[in-house]
C-alpha positions as CSV (number, residue, x, y, z in Angstrom):
1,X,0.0,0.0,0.0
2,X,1.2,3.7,-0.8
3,X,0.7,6.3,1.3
4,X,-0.3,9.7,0.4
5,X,2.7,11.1,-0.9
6,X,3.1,7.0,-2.8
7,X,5.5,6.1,-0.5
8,X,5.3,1.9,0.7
9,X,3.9,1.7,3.9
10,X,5.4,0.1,7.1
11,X,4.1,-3.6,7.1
12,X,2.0,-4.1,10.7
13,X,0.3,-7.1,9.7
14,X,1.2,-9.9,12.1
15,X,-0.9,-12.3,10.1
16,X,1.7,-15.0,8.4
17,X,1.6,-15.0,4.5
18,X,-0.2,-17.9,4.5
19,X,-2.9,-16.7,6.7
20,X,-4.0,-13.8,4.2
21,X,-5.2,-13.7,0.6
22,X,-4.5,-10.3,-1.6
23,X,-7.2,-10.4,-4.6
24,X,-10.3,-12.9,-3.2
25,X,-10.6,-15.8,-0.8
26,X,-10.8,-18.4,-3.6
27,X,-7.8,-20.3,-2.4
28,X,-8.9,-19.5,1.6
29,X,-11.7,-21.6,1.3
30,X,-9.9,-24.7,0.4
31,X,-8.9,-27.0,2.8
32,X,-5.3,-27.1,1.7
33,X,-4.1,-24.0,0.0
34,X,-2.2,-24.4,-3.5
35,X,1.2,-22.7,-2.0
36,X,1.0,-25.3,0.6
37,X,0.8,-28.4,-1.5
38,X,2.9,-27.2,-3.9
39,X,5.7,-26.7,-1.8
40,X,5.2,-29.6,0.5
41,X,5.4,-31.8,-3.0
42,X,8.0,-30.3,-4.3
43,X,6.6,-29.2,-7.7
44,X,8.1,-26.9,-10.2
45,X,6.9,-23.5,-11.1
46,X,4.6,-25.3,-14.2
47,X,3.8,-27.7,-12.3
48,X,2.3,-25.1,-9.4
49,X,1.0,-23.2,-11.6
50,X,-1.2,-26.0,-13.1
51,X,-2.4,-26.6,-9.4
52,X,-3.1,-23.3,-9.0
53,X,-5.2,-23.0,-11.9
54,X,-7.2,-26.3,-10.9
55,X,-8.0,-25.0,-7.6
56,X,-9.3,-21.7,-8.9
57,X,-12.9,-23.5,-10.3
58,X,-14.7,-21.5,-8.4
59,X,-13.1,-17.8,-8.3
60,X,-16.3,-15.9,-9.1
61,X,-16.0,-13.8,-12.4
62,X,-13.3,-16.2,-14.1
63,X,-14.6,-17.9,-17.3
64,X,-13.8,-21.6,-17.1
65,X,-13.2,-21.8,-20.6
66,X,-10.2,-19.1,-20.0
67,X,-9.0,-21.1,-16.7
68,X,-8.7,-24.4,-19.0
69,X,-7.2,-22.5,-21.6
70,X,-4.6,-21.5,-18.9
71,X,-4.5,-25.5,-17.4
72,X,-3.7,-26.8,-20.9
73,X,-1.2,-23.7,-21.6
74,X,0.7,-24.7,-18.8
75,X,0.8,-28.3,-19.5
76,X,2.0,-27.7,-22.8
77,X,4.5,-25.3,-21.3
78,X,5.5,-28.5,-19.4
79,X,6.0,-31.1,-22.4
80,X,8.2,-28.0,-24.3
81,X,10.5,-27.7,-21.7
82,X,11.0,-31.2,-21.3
83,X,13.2,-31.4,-24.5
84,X,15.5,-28.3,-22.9
């Protein structure tokens, strides 16, 4: 957050990252948040990211043909970098 004069403002939140959600609570309701799985199973960025997506079925105002589009994108992302 910016401050009058756009300057950052001094974090006070005492919440832990992954207490909060910035932009919804579409991953809050879940009973195991994306970040958490992801890490705990070691998965790549692609790999997260396809996760992420998944989870996201019911983040109100996203069209589900645009969130596959994104699943498959990443996959795809996935089999190209394989070769690399």
């Amino acid at each position: 957050m910016l401050d009058k004069k756009r300057h950052l403002k001094a974090h006070t939140d005492n919440l832990k990252a992954t207490e909060k959600q910035v932009g919804g609570d579409h991953y809050k309701s879940l009973k195991v948040q994306p970040i958490e799985f992801i890490q705990g199973n070691g998965l790549d960025f692609i790999e997260g990211n396809i996760v992420k997506y998944i989870c996201r079925k019911d983040k109100i105002g996203e069209c589900p043909h645009e969130r596959w589009n994104k699943i498959i994108h990443y996959a795809q992302l996935g089999k190209e970098f394989l070769d690399k």
